[in-house]
N, C-alpha and C positions, 0 to 999 in steps of 0.2 A: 625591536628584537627583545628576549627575555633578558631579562635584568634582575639577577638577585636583590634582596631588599632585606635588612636584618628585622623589620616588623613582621618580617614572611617565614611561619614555618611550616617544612612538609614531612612528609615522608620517603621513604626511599624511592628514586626514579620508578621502579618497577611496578608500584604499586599504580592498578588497574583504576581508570575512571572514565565516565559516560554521561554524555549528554544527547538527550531526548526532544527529538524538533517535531514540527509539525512540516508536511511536505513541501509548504509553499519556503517556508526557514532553512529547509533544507535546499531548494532549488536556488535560493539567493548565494548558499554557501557555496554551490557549485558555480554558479555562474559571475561572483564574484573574485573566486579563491580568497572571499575573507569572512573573516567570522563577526559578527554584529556584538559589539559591546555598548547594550543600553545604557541609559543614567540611570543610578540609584532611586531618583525620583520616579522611574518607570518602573520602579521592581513592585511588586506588590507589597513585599513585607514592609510597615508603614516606622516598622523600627531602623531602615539602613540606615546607618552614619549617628544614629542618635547613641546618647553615653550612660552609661548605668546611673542610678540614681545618689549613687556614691561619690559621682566624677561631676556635680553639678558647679564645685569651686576651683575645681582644673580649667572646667570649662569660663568661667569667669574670667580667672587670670590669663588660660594660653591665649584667649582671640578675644575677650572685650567684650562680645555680642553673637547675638545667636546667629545674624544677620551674614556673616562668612562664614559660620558653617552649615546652615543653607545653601550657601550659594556653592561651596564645596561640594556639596552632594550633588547638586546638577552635574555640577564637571568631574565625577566622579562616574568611571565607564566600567562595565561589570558585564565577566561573562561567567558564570556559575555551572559547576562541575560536581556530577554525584560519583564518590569513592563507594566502590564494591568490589567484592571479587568477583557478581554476579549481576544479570540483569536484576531490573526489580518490577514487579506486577506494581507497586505502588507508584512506582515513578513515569512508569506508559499511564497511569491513569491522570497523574497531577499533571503533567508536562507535557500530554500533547492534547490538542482538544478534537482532537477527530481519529476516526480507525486509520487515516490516511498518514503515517509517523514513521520515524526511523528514530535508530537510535547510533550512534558511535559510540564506538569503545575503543579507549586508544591507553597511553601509560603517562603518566606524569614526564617521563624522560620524553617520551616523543613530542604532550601538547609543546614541552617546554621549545624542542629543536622545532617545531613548525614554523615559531614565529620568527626565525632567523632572517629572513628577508626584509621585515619589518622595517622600514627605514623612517618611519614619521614619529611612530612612538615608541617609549619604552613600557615591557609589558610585566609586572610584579606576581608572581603566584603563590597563594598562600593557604594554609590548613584556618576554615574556619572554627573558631573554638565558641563554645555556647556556655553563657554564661547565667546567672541567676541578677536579673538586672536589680534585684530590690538589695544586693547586697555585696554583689562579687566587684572586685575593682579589673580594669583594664591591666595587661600588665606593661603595658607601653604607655607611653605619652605625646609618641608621635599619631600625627592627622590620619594614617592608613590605620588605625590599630581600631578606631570604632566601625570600620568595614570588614574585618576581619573578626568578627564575634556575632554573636546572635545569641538571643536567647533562649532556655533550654525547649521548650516546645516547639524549636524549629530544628532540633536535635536529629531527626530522623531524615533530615538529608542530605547529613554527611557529605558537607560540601568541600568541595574546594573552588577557589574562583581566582580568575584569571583577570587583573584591574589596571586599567589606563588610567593616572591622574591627571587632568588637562592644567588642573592649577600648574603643577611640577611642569606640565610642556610647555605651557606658555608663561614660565619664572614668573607668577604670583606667591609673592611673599605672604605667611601666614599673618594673620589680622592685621592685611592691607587695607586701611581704610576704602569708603566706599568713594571720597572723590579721585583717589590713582584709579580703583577700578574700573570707572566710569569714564577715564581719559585710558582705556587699551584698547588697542587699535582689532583688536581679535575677541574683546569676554562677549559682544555682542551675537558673534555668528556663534561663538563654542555654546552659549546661553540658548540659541534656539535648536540644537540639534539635539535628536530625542538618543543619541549615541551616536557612536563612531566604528566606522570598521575599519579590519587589522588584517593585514594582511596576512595570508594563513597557506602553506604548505600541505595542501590535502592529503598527499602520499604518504607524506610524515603523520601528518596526523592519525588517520584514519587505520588503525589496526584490523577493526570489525566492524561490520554495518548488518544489521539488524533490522527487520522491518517489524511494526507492529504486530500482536499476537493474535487482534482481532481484523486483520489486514486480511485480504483474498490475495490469490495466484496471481491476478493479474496485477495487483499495487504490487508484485514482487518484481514481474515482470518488467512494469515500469520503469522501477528503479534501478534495474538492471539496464535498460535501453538510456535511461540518463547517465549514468556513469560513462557507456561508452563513448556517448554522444560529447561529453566534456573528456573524453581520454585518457579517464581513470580505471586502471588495472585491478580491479579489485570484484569480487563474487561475492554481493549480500545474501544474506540466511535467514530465513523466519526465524521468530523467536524461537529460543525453546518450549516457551509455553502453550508452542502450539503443537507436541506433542502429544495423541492421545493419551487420555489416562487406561490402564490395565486392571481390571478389578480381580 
């Protein structure tokens, strides 16, 4: 379930955010009722987890080696959320890779109640802040606090992300050397999963569904026929940018 966390800042519940799937991402969300939180190793940005260039004697003294916080970022689960009050033409182009996409729009207050049923992990949400890594310091010194920052060039998509830490699920103590790790009876299986899923309240979740702008009638259609097919109450809408234009 959602679990506040004092490394976690947001904003008020109200405030509006949206995540853009590709169809087949969307079909596993239905047909799971959970949301997929990859590893940070899977994200593209090749900066997760890593620490400003300021924090490199933090990082000496908290954990000894670089070696666990590596192995942190595997077991570090992430699902990442774009704050707007609107859709955005930039974010259907980066985050789906086909016309075939949707997108959800839901409220910080609702992802938060979705994950209520949640019973295997605890789920932390927080405002990412973007920092200038050649000079700005962290303002935490706890382990979630280099997941919660990014650099400024990644400024534009006004994140917030939703994180499972597996180290905290399976009580790994910070700069646990490598011979405990290598006698737990679980880092093996947590070490080969490319993420984990979370159990998710779609009804909660889900405010607005939105289909791509460059989507046809009939991908509308579909995804209308899917929703009933899983017994979700709910009427997707093309974008708005598929509004003609008026000259």
């Amino acid at each position: 379930m959602y679990r506040e966390h004092p490394c976690c800042s947001l904003p008020d519940d109200k405030t509006i955010v949206w995540r853009y799937f590709d169809f087949a991402k969307f079909m596993s969300l239905l047909d799971r009722s959970a949301l997929f939180f990859p590893s940070a190793r899977q994200l593209e940005d090749p900066f997760e987890g890593s620490l400003p260039l300021v924090e490199k004697k933090w990082a000496f003294l908290s954990e000894g080696s670089s070696g666990f916080r590596r192995l942190r970022r595997q077991l570090m689960m992430i699902s990442s959320w774009h704050m707007n009050q609107d859709e955005s033409f930039a974010m259907w182009r980066l985050y789906s890779k086909s016309v075939e996409a949707v997108a959800i729009q839901t409220t910080l207050g609702r992802l938060k109640e979705s994950f209520r049923f949640e019973a295997c992990y605890s789920v932390h949400i927080g405002q990412v802040e973007y920092l200038d890594y050649t000079q700005d310091k962290l303002e935490s010194r706890h382990h979630l606090a280099p997941y919660l920052c990014k650099p400024k060039p990644y400024a534009y998509e006004n994140e917030i992300r939703a994180i499972v830490d597996l180290c905290d699920e399976m009580q790994i103590k910070e700069g646990a050397s490598m011979d405990v790790l290598k006698r737990h009876p679980l880092l093996n299986d947590a070490l080969n999963q490319d993420g984990v899923y979370v159990r998710t309240n779609l009804e909660t979740l889900i405010e607005g569904l939105y289909v791509s702008p460059s989507a046809g009638g009939w991908f509308l259609e579909l995804v209308q026929s899917m929703l009933k097919r899983f017994k979700i109450e709910l009427e997707p809408k093309h974008s708005v940018l598929t509004v003609p234009p008026h000259y």
